[in-house]
CHARMM-style PDB file with segment names, atoms N, HN, CA, C and O in Angstrom:
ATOM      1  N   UNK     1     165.192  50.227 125.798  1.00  0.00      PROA
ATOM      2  CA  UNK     1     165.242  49.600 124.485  1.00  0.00      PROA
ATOM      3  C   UNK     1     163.832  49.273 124.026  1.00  0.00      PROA
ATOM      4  O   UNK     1     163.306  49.391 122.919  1.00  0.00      PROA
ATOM      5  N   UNK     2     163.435  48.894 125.018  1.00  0.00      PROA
ATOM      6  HN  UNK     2     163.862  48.799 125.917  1.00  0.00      PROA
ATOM      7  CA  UNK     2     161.753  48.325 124.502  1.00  0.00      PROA
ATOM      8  C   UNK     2     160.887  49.844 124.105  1.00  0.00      PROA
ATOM      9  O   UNK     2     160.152  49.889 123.119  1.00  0.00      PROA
ATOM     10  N   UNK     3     161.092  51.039 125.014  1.00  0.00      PROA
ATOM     11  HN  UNK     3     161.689  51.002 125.816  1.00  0.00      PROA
ATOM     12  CA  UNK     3     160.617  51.945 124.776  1.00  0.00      PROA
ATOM     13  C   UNK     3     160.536  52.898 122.772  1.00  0.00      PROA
ATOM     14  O   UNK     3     159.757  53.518 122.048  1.00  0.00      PROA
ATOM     15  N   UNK     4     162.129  52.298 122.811  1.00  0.00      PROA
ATOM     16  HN  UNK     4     162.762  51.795 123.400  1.00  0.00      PROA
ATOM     17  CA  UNK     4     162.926  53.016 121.714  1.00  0.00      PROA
ATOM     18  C   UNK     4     162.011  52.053 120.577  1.00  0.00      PROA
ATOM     19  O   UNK     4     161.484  52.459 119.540  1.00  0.00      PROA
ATOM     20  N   UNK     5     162.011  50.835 121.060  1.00  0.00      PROA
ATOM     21  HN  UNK     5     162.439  50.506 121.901  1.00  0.00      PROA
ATOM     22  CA  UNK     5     161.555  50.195 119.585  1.00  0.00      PROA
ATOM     23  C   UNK     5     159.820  49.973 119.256  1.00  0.00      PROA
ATOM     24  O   UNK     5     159.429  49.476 118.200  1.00  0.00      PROA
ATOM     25  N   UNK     6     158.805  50.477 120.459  1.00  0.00      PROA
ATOM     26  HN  UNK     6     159.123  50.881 121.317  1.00  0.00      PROA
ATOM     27  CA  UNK     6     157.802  50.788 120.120  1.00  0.00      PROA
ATOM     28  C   UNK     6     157.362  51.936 119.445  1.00  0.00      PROA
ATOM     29  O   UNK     6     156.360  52.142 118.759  1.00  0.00      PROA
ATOM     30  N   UNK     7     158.787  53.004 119.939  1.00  0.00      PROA
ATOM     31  HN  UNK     7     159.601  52.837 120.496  1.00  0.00      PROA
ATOM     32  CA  UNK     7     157.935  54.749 119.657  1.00  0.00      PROA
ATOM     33  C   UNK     7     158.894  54.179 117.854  1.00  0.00      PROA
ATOM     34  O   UNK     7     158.225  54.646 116.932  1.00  0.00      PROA
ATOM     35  N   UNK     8     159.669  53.683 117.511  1.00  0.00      PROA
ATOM     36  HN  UNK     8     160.212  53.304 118.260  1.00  0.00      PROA
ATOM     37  CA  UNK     8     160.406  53.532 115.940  1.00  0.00      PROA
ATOM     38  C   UNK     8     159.260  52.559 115.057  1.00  0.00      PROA
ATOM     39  O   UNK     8     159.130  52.714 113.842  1.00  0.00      PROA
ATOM     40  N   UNK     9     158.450  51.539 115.837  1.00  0.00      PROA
ATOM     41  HN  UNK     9     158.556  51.413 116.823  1.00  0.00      PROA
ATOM     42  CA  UNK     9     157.427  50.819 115.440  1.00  0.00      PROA
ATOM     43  C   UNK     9     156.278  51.591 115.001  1.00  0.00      PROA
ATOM     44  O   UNK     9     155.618  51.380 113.984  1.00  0.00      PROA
ATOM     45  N   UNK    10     156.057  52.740 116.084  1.00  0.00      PROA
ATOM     46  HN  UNK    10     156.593  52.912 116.910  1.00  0.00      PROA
ATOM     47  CA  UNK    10     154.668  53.727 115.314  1.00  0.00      PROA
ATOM     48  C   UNK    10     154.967  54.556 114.461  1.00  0.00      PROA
ATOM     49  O   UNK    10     154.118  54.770 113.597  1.00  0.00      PROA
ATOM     50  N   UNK    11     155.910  55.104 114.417  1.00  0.00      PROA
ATOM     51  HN  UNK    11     156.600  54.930 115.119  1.00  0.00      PROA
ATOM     52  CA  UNK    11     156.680  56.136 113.436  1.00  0.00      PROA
ATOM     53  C   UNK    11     156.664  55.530 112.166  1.00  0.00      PROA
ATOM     54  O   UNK    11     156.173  56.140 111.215  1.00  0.00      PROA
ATOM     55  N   UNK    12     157.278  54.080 111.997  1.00  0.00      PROA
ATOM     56  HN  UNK    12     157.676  53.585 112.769  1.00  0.00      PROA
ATOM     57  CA  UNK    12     157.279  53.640 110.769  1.00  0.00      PROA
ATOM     58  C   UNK    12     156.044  53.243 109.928  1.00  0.00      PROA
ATOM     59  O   UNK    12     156.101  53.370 108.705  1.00  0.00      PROA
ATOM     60  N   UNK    13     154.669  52.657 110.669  1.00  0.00      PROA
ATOM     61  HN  UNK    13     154.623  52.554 111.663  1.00  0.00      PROA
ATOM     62  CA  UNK    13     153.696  52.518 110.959  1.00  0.00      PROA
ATOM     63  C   UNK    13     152.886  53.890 110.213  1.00  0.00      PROA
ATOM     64  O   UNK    13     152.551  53.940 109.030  1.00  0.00      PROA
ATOM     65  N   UNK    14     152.726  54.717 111.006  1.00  0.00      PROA
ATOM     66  HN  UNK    14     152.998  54.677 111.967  1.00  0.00      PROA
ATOM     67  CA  UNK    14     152.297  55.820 110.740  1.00  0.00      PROA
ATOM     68  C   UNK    14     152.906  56.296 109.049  1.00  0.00      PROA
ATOM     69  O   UNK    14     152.161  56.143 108.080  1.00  0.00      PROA
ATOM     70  N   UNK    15     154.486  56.935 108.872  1.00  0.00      PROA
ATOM     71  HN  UNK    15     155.090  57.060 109.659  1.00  0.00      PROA
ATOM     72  CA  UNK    15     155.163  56.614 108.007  1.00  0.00      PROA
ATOM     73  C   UNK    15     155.174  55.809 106.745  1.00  0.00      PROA
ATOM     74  O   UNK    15     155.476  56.271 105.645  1.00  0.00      PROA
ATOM     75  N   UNK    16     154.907  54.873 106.924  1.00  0.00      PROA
ATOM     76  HN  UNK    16     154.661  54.497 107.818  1.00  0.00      PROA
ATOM     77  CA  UNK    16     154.780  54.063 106.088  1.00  0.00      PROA
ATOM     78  C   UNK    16     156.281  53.377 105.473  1.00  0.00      PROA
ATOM     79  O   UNK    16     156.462  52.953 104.331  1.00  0.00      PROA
ATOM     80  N   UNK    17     157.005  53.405 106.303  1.00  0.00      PROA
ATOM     81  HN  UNK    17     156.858  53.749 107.231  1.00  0.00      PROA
ATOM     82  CA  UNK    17     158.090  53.479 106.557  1.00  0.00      PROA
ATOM     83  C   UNK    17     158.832  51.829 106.907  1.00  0.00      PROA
ATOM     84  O   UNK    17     159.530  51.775 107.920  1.00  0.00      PROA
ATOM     85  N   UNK    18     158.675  50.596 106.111  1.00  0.00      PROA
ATOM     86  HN  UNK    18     158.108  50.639 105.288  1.00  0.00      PROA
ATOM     87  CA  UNK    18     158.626  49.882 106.224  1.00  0.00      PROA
ATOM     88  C   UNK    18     160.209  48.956 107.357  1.00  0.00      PROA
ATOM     89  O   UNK    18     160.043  48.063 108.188  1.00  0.00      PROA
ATOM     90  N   UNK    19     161.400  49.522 106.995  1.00  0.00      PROA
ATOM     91  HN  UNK    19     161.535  50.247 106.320  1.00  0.00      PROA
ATOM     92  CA  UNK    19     162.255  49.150 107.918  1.00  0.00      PROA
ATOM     93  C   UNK    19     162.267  49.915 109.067  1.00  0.00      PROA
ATOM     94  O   UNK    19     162.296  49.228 110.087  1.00  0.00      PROA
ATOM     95  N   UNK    20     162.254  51.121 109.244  1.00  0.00      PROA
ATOM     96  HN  UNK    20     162.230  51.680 108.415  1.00  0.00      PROA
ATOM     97  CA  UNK    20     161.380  51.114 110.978  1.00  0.00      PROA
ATOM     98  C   UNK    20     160.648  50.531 111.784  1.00  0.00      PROA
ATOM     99  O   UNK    20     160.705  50.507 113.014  1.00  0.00      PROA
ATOM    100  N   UNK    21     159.679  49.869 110.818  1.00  0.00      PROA
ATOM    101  HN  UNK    21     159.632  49.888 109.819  1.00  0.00      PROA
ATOM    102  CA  UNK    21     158.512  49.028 111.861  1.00  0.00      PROA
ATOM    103  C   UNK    21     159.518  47.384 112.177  1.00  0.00      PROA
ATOM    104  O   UNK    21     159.435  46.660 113.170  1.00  0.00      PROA
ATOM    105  N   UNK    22     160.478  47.186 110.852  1.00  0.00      PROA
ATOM    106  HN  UNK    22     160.545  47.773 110.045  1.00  0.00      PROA
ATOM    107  CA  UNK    22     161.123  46.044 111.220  1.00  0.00      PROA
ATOM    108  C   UNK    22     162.067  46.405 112.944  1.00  0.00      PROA
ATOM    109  O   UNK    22     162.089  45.753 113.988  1.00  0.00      PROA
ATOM    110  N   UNK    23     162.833  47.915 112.495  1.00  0.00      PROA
ATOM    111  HN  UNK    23     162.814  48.445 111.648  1.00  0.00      PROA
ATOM    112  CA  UNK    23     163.794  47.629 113.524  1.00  0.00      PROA
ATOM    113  C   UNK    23     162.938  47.703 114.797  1.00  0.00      PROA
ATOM    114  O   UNK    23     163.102  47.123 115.870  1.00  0.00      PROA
ATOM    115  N   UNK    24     162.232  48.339 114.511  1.00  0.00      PROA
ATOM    116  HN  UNK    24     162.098  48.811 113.639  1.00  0.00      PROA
ATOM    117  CA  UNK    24     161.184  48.659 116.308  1.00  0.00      PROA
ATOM    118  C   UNK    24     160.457  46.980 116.703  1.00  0.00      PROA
ATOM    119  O   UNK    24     160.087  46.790 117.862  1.00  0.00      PROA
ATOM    120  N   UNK    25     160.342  46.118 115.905  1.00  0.00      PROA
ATOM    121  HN  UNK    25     160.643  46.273 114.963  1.00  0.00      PROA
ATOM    122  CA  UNK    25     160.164  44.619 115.905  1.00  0.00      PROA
ATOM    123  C   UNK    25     161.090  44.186 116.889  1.00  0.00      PROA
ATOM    124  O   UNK    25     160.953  43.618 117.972  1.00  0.00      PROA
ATOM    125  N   UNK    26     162.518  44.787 115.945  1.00  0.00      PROA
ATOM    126  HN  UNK    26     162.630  45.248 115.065  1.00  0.00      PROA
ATOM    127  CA  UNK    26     163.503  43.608 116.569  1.00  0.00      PROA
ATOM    128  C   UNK    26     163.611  43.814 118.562  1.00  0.00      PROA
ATOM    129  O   UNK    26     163.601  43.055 119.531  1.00  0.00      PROA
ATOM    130  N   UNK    27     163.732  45.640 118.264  1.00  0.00      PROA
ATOM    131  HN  UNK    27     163.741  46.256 117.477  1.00  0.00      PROA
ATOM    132  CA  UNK    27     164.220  45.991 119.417  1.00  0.00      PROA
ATOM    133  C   UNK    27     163.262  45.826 120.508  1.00  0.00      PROA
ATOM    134  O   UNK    27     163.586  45.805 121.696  1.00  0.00      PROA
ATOM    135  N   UNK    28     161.982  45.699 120.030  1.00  0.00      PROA
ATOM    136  HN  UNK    28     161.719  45.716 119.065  1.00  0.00      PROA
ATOM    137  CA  UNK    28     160.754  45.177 121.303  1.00  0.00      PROA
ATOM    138  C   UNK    28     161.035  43.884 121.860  1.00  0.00      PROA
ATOM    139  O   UNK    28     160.900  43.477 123.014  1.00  0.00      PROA
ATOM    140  N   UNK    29     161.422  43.359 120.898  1.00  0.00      PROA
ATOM    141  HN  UNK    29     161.533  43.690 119.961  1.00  0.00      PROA
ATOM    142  CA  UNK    29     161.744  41.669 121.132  1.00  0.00      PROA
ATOM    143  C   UNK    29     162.970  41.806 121.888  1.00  0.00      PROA
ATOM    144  O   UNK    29     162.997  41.973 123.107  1.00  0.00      PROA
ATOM    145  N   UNK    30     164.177  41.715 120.994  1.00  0.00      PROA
ATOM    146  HN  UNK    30     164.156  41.579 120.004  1.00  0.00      PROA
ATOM    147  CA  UNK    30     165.469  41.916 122.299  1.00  0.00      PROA
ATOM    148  C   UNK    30     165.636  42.599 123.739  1.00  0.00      PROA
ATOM    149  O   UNK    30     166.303  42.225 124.704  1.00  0.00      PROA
ATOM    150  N   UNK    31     164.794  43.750 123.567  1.00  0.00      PROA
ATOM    151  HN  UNK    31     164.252  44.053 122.783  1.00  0.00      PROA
ATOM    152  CA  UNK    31     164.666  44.403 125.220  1.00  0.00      PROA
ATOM    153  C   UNK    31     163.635  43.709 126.150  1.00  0.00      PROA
ATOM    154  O   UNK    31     163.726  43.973 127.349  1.00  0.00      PROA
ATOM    155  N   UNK    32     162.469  42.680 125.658  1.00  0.00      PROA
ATOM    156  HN  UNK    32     162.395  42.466 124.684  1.00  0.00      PROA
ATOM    157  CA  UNK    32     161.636  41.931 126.097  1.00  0.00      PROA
ATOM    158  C   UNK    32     162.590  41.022 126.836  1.00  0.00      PROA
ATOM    159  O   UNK    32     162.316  40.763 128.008  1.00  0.00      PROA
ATOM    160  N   UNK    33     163.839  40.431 126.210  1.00  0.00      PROA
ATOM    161  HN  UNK    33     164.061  40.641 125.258  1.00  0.00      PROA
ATOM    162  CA  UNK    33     164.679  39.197 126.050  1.00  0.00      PROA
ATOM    163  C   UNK    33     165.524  39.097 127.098  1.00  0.00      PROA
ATOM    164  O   UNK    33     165.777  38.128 127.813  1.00  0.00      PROA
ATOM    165  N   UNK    34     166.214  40.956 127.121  1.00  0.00      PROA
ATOM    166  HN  UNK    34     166.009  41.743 126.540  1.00  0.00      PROA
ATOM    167  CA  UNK    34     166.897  41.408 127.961  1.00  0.00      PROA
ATOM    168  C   UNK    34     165.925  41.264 129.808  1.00  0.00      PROA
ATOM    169  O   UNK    34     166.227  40.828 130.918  1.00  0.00      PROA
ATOM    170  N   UNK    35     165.007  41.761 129.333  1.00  0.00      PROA
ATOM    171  HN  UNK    35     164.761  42.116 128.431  1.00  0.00      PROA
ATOM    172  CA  UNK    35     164.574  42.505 130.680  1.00  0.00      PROA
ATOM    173  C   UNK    35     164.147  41.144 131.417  1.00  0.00      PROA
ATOM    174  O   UNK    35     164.401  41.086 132.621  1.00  0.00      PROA
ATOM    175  N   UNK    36     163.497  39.999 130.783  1.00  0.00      PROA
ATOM    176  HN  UNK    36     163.291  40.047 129.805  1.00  0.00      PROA
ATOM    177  CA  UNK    36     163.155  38.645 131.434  1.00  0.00      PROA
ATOM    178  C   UNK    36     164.428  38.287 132.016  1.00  0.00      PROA
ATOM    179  O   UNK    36     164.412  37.776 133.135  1.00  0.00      PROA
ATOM    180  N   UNK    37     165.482  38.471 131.451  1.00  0.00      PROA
ATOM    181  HN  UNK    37     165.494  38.887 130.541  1.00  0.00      PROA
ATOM    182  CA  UNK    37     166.420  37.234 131.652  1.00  0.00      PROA
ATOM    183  C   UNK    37     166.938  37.984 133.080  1.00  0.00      PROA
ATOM    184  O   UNK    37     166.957  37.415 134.171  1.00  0.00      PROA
ATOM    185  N   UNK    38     167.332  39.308 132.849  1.00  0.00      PROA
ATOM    186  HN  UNK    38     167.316  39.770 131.962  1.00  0.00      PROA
ATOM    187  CA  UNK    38     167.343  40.501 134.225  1.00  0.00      PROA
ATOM    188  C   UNK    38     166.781  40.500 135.189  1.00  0.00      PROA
ATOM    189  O   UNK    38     167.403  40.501 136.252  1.00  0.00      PROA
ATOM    190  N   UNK    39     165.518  40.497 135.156  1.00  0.00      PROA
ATOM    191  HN  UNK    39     165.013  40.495 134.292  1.00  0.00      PROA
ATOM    192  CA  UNK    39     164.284  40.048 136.362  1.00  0.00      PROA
ATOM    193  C   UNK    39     164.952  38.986 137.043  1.00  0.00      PROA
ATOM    194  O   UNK    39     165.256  39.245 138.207  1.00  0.00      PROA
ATOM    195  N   UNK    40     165.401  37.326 136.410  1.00  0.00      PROA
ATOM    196  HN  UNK    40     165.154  37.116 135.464  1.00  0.00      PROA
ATOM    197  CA  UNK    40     165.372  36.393 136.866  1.00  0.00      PROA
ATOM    198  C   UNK    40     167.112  36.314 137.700  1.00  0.00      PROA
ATOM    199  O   UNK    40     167.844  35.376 138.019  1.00  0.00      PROA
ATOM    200  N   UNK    41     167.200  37.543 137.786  1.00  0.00      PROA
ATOM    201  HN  UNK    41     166.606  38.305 137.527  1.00  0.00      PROA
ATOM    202  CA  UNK    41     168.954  37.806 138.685  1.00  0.00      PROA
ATOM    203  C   UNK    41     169.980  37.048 137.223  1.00  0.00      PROA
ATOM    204  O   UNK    41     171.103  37.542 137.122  1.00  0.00      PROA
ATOM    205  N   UNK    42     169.735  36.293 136.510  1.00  0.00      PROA
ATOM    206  HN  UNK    42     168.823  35.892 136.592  1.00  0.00      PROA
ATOM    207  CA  UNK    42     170.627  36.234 135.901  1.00  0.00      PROA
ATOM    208  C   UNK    42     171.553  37.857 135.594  1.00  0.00      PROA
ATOM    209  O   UNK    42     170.872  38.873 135.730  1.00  0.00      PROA
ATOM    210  N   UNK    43     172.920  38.019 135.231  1.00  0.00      PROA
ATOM    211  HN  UNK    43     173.473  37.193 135.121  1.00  0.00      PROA
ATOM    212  CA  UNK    43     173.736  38.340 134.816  1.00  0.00      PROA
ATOM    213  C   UNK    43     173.999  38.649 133.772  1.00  0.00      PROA
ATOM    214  O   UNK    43     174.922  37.865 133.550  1.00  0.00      PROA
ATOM    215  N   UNK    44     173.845  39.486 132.509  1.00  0.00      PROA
ATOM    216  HN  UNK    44     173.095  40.123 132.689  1.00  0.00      PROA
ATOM    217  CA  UNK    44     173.738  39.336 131.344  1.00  0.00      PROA
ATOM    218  C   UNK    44     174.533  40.317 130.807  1.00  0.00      PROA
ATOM    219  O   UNK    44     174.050  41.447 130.881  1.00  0.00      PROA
ATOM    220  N   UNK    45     176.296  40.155 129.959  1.00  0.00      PROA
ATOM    221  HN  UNK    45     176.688  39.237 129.900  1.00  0.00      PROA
ATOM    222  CA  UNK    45     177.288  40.977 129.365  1.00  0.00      PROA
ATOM    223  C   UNK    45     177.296  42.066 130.961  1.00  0.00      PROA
ATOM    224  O   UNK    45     176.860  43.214 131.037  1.00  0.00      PROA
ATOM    225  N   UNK    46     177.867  41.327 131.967  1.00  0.00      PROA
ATOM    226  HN  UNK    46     178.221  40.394 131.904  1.00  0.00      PROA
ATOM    227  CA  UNK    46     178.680  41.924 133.387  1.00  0.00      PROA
ATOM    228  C   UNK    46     177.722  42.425 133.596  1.00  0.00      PROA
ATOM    229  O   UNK    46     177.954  42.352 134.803  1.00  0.00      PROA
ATOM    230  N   UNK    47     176.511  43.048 133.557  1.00  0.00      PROA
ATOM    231  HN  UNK    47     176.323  43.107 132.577  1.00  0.00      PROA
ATOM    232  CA  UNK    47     175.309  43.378 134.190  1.00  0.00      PROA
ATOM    233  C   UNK    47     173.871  43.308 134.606  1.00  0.00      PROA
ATOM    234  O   UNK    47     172.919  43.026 133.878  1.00  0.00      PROA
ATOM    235  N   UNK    48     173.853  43.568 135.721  1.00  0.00      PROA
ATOM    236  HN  UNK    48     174.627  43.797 136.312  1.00  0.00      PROA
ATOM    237  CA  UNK    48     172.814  43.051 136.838  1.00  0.00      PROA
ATOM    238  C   UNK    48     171.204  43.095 136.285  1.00  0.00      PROA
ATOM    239  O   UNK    48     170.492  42.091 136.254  1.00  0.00      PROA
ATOM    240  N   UNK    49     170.779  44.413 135.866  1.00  0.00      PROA
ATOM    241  HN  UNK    49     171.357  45.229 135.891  1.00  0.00      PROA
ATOM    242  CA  UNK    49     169.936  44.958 135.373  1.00  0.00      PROA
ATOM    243  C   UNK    49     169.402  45.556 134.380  1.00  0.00      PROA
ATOM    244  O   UNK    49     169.358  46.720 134.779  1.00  0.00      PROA
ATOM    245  N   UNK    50     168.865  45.534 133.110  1.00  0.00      PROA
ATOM    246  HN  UNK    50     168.901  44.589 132.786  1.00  0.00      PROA
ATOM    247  CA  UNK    50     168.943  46.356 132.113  1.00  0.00      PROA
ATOM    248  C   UNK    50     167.606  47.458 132.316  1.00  0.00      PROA
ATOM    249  O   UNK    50     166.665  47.253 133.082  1.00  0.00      PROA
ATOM    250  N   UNK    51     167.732  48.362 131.658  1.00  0.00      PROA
ATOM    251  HN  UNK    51     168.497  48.528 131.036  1.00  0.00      PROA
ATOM    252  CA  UNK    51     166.393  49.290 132.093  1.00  0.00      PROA
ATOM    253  C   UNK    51     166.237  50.232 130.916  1.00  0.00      PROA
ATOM    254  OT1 UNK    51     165.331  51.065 130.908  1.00  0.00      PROA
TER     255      UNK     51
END
């Protein structure tokens, strides 16, 4: 997810493409959100790990 929303962040960027760079925002942030809470063994929607 984090991957998906940096390469949608340069595209839009580049582009000029102004809600791309939003969604590649969001999705850097939520997969950031995901992957901390994962690290810390928490459990997050029945699964262990996100990747």
């Amino acid at each position: 997810m984090i991957i998906l929303g940096v390469i949608l962040l340069i595209i839009g960027i580049v582009a000029g493409i102004s809600i791309l760079t939003t969604i590649g925002i969001i999705l850097i942030v939520v997969g950031a959100i995901l992957f901390l809470l994962g690290s810390t063994g928490r459990a997050i929607g029945g699964r262990r790990h996100y990747y």
